[in-house]
N, C-alpha and C positions, 0 to 999 in steps of 0.2 A: 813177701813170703816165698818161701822156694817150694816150686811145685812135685806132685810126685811125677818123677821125669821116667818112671817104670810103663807108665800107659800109652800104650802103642797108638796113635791118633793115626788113623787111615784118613779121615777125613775132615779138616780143617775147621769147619762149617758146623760147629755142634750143635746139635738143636734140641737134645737130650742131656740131661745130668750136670754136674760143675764143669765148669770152664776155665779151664788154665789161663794165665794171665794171658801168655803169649797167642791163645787161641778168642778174646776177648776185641772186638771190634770198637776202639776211642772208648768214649764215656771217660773218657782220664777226670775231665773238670769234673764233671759229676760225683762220680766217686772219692774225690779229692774233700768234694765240700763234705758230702754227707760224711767221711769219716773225718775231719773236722769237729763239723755239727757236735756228732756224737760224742764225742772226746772231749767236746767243753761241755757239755752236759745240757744240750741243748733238745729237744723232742722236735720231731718232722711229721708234717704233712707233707706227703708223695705222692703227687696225682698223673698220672699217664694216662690214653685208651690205652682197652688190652692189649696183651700183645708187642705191645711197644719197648719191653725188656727190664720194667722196673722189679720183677721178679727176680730175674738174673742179677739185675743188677745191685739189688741187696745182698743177694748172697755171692756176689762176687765182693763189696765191701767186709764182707764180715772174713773173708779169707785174707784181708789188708792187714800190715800191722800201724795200730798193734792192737787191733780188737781183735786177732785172730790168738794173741798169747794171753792178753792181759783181762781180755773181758771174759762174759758166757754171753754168747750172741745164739738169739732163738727165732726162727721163723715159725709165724703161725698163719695158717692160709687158714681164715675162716669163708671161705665161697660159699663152700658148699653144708655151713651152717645154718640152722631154722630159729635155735633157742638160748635162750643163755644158758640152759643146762650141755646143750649141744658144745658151744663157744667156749664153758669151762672145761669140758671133758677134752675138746682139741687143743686147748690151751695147757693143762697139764701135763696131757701125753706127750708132747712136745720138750714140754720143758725133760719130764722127766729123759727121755729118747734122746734128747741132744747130752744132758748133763751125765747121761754114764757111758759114753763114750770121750766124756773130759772128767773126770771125780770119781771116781766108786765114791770117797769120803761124803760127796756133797747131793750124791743120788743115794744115799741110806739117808743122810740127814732129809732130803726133801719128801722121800716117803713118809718116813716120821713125825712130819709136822702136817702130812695131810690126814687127822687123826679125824675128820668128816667121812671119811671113807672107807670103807670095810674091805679091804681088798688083799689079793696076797702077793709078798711079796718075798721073791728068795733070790736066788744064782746058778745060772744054768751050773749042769754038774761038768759039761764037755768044753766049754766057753771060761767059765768063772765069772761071766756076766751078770750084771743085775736084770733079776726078771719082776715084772711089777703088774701083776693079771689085773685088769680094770675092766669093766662095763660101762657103755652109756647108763645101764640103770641102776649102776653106783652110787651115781651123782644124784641123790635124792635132795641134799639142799645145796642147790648150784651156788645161792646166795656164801654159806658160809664156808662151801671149799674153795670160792674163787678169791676171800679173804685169806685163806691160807695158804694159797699159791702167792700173792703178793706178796704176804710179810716171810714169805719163804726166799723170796729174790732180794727181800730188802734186807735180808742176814744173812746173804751169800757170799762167800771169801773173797770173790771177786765182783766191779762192779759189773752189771749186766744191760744186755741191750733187747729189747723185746720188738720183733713187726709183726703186726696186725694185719695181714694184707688181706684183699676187700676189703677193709674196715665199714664202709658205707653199708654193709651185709647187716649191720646188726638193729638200724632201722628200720627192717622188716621183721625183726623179730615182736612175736604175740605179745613177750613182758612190756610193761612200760617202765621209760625211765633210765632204762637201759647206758643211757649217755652219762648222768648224773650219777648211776652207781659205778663204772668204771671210772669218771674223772674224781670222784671221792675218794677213791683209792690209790690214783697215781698221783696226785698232787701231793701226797705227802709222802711219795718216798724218793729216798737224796742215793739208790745206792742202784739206780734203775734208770735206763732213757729207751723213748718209743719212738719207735716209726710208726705211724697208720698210712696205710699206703693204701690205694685205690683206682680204679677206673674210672667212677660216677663222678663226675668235677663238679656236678652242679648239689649231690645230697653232701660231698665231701665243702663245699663250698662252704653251704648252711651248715654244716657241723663244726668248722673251725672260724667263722668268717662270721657267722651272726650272733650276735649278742644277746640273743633268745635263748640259744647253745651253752652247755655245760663246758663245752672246750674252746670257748673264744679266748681269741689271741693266744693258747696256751701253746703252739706252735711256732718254728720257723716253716715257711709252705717252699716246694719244691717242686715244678711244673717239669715233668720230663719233654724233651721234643723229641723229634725225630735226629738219627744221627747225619750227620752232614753226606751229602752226596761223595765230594771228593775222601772222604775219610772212607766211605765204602769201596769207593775205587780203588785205593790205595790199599786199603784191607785184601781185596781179592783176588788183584791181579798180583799181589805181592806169594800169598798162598797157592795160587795156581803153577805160578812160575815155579816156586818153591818145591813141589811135585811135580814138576817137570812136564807143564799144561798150560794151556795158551789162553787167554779171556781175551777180547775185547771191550776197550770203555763204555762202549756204548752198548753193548750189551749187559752189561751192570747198570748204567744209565737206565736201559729201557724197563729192567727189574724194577729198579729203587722208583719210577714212576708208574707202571701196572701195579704195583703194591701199597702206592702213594705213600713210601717211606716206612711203611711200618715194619719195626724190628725182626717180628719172627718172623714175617714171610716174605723178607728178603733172604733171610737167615735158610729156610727153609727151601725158596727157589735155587739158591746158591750151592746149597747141599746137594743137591740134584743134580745138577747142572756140574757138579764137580763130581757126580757118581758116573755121570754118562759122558764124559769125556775123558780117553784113553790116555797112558803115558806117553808123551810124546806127542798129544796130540794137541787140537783149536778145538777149542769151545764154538758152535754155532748156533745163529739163533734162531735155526728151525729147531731145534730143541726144545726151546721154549714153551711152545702150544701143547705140547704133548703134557708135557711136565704141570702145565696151569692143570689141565684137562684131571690128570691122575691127582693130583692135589682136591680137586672138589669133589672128586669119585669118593678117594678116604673119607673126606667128611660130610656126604652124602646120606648117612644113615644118622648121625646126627642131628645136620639140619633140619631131616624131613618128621622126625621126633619133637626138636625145636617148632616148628610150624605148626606138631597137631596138637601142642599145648593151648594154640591160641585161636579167637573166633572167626567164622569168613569175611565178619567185618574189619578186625584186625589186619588178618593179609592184606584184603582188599590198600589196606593204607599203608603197610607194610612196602608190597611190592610198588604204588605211587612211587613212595618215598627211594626203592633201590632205582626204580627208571631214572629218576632226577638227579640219583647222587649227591647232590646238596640241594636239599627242599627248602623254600623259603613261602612264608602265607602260603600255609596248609589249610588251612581254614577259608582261604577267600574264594571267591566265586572261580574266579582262572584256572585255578586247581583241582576246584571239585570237578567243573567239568571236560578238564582235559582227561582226571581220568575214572570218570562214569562214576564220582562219589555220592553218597545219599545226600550228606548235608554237613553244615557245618558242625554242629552240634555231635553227628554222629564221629565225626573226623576229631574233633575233640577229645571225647572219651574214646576211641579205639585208639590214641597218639598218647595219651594220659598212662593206658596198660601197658604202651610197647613200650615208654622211660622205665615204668616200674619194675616191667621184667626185662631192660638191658638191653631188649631187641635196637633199640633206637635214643639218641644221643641229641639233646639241642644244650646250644652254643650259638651266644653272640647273633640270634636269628634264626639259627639255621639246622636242621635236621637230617640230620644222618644217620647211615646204619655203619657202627664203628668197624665190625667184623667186615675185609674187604673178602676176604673170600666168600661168603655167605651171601654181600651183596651181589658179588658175578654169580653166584649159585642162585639167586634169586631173578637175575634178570635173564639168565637161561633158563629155567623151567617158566619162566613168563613169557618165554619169548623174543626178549629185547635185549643185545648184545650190542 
């Protein structure tokens, strides 16, 4: 697809908004499959940590062709969803938001058929845009507007492609059941394919991977990695030069490993590191500490919010767990008393809270805190760097 070549890119490194091809760091195979995938009509489980670009990286396929001509491709971030009334109210607004900036024709027809809804809709008078006023407390029966947003995609001119990202979000929600009434749904229509995309490998796991589950085997799964070292090198020294600015490999080397490969905050270190380096001039990497430094400063008022969500027993295994970096037998005597834990039992249920609420990740053994910034934010205010 030919991008709009009208927007002036000062800085190569984008870590906000769509991303032109040519500003788009490998993932070639990746995006290859999944727009594939898609196109034989096949549904994806996407599982990344945060952070690691599967966000981008969706809606950098959906800008491929030819789901960018041929289909209606919809991104729906449900994160920072509670309900399924919440889940269908962002689920719609989406749909609708994306489809009248491709249809007027097929944004009157989808207002029209969500006839559960009392809501108004018209056309700005300055624009001639579709306008569609909706409430969360609209959606008085989520059950039966989230049926009419389906069989609304499944009678749409075009076929369509729907992601779900968080998807693992909706196992916390209060309804039950929640799995078996969306896969009741999707399983019967031929004019529709999904991404559920995710961070949580291990609830995304039991969601498509256990046969207790509404969505077993109903996927192909998709594991993102981290992008190859030499491909970042190649990426930045390529962009630096190109603005007429100097990198060393190894100081992208020593990024891509203080970051331990994760997409946006190489992505973001990079950005930096390309705002504080003059025309004509070398990148150096006394730069670097400052740059970490201000990076945890921004999201210092976050984390320290994040933290008073949770109890002092919580921390207490919280910040264990950031000293160790990869924690293994949290539970065993070694552990507790290297660092001054009550007991097993309590290390248990506080390690039980921080999966559920995302603070902390196990894998294969082992326990981690995904966010690597958060975890140097954690092991400064503790003290241990």
């Amino acid at each position: 697809m030919q991008q709009n070549q009208s927007i002036m890119i000062t800085n190569p490194f984008i870590i906000n908004g769509e991303i032109p091809t040519e500003y788009f760091c490998d993932r070639k195979k990746e995006s290859k499959n999944i727009v594939q995938m898609l196109t034989n009509g096949e549904n994806i489980c996407l599982m990344s940590p945060r952070r690691m670009g599967k966000s981008k990286l969706i809606q950098f396929c959906y800008e491929q062709e030819p789901l960018h001509s041929d289909y209606y491709c919809f991104y729906i971030d449900i994160y920072h969803t509670t309900s399924l009334r919440e889940f269908t109210y962002t689920f719609g607004r989406q749909v609708f938001n994306t489809l009248k900036s491709k249809s007027r024709k097929m944004t009157l027809w989808f207002v029209q058929a969500l006839k559960s809804l009392s809501a108004d809709f018209g056309f700005d008078p300055s624009t001639g845009m579709p306008t569609f006023s909706v409430s969360l407390g609209d959606v008085s029966r989520p059950e039966f507007t989230l049926e009419e947003i389906f069989k609304a995609l499944e009678q749409a001119d075009k076929p369509c492609i729907v992601c779900f990202d968080e998807f693992q979000q909706i196992a916390n929600y209060p309804e039950k059941n929640i799995e078996a009434l969306l896969r009741g749904h999707i399983q019967h229509l031929g004019n529709a394919n999904f991404i559920f995309s995710g961070s949580s490998r291990h609830l995304l796991t039991q969601m498509f991977h256990s046969y207790t589950h509404p969505f077993y085997n109903s996927t192909s799964t998709l594991v993102l990695g981290p992008i190859d070292l030499n491909e970042y090198i190649r990426f930045a020294t390529h962009w630096f030069n190109h603005f007429s600015k100097q990198i060393d490999a190894a100081i992208i080397r020593q990024v891509y490993q203080l970051m331990e490969s994760n997409t946006y905050y190489i992505q973001k270190t990079l950005h930096e590191l390309f705002e504080n380096t003059n025309p004509g001039g070398t990148c150096t990497i006394d730069q670097l500490p400052t740059i970490i430094d201000n990076m945890i400063e921004e999201q210092s008022t976050s984390y320290k919010q994040l933290l008073s969500m949770i109890s002092d027993r919580q921390k207490e295994v919280l910040f264990a767990i950031a000293d160790e970096g990869k924690a293994e037998k949290i539970m065993g005597a070694q552990f507790i008393r290297r660092y001054s834990l009550p007991s097993a039992s309590a290390v248990q249920s506080s390690v039980k809270k921080l999966l559920e609420a995302d603070f902390v990740t196990f894998f294969d053994g082992v326990y981690t805190i995904p966010d690597v910034l958060f975890r140097m934010y954690l092991k400064r205010i503790g003290g241990k760097e």
